[in-house]
C-alpha positions in Angstrom: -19.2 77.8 -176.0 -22.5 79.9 -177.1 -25.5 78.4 -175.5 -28.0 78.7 -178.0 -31.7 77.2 -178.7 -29.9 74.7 -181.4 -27.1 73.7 -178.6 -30.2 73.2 -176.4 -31.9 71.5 -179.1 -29.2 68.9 -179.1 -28.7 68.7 -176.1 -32.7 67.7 -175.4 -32.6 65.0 -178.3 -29.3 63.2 -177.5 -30.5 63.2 -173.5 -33.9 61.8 -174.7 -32.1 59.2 -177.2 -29.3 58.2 -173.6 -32.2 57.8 -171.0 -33.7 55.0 -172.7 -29.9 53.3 -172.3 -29.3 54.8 -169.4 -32.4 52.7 -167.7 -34.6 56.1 -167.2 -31.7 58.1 -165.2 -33.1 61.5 -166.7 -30.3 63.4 -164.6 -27.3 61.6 -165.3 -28.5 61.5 -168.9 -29.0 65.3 -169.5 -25.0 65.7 -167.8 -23.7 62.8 -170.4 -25.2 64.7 -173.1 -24.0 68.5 -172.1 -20.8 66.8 -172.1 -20.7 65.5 -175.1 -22.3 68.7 -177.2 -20.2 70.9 -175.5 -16.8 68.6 -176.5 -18.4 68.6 -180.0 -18.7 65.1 -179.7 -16.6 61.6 -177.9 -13.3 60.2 -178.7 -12.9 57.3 -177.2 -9.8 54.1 -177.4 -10.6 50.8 -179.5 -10.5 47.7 -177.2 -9.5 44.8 -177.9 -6.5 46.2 -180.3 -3.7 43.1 -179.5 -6.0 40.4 -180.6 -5.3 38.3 -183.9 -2.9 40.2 -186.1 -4.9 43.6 -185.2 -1.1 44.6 -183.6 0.1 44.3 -187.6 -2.5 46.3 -189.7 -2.4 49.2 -187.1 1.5 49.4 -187.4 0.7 49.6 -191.2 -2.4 52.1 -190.5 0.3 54.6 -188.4 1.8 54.8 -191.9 -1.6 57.3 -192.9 -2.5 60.5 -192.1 -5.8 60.2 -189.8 -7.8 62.0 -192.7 -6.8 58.7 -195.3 -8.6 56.7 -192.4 -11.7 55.1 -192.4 -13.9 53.5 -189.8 -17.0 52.3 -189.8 -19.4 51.0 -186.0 -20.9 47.8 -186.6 -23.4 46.5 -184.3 -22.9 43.1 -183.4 -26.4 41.9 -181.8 -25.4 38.4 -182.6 -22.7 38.6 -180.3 -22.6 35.6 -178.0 -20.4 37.7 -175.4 -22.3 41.4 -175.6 -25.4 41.8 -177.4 -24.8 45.1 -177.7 -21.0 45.3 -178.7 -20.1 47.4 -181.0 -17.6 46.5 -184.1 -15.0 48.7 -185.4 -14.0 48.1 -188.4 -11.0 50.4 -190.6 -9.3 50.9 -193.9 -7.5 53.3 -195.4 -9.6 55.4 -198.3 -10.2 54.1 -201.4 -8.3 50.5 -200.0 -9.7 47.5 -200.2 -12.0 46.3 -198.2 -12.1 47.1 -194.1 -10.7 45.2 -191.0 -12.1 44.6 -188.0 -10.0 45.9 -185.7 -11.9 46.1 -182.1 -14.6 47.6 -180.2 -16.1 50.1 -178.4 -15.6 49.9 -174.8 -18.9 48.1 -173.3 -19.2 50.8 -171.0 -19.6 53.4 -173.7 -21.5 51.0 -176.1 -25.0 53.3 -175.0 -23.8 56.3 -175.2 -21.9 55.6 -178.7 -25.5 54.3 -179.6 -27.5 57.0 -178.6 -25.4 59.5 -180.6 -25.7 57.7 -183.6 -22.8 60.0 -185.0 -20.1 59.6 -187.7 -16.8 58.7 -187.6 -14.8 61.9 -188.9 -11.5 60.7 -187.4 -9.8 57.8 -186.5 -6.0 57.7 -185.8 -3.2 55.3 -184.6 -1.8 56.0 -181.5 1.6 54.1 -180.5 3.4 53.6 -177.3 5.9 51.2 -176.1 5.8 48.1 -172.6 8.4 45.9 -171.4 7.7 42.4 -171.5 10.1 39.2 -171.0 11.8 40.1 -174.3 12.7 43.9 -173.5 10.9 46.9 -174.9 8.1 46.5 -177.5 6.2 48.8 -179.7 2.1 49.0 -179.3 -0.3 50.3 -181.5 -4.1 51.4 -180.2 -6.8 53.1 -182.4 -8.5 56.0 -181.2 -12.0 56.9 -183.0 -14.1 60.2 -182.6 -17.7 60.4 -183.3 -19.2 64.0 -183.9 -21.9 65.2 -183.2 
């Protein structure tokens, strides 16, 4: 990667934007930031994925390409668990409607803030675990926000 003025530039304004959540930590702030620009932004895993019937509409969602994929972050400051969880919500382009289908992790909920980025790609993942009733499919959601 090219360091130019407008990589710096970036660089500078997302650091400025994570030090606030990052309770001052200038340092730590200015690495979480060259990070990200130089990754082109974060991809990070949905939580909370097995609650509900969430399990169901990603095993439909695997179905799509990750381009017919939408998702949008809700901020949930009326949450009585995490005042600053994050909501992800999905839906498949021109659907109807979206489901909420997790969260970001609470330990990236400042970071995902302070980049304040969209959501150009959002895709199923699957995988498989062995429980009491032999092997079973599960489905996670995997988001990344650009910068």
């Amino acid at each position: 990667m090219k360091i130019t003025s407008e990589t710096r530039g970036k660089v500078a304004r997302l650091a400025n934007r994570l030090t606030v959540r990052l309770d001052g930590n200038k340092s730590a702030a200015f690495r979480k930031a060259w990070q990200i620009v130089k990754a082109g932004g974060l991809e990070i895993a949905v939580k909370g994925v097995t609650f509900g019937r969430r399990q169901e509409a990603l095993r439909r969602l695997a179905a799509y390409n990750p381009d017919q994929i939408k998702a949008v972050l809700v901020p949930e400051t009326d949450n009585q668990y995490d005042k600053n969880a994050i909501a992800i919500m999905v839906g498949v382009q021109n659907g109807k409607g979206l489901l909420q289908i997790g969260y970001v992790p609470k330990e990236l909920t400042a970071t995902v803030s302070a980049i304040g980025g969209q959501l150009p790609a959002a895709r199923v993942v699957s995988g498989s675990w062995t429980g009491r009733h032999g092997n079973m499919a599960t489905y996670g959601l995997r988001v990344a926000l650009s910068m």
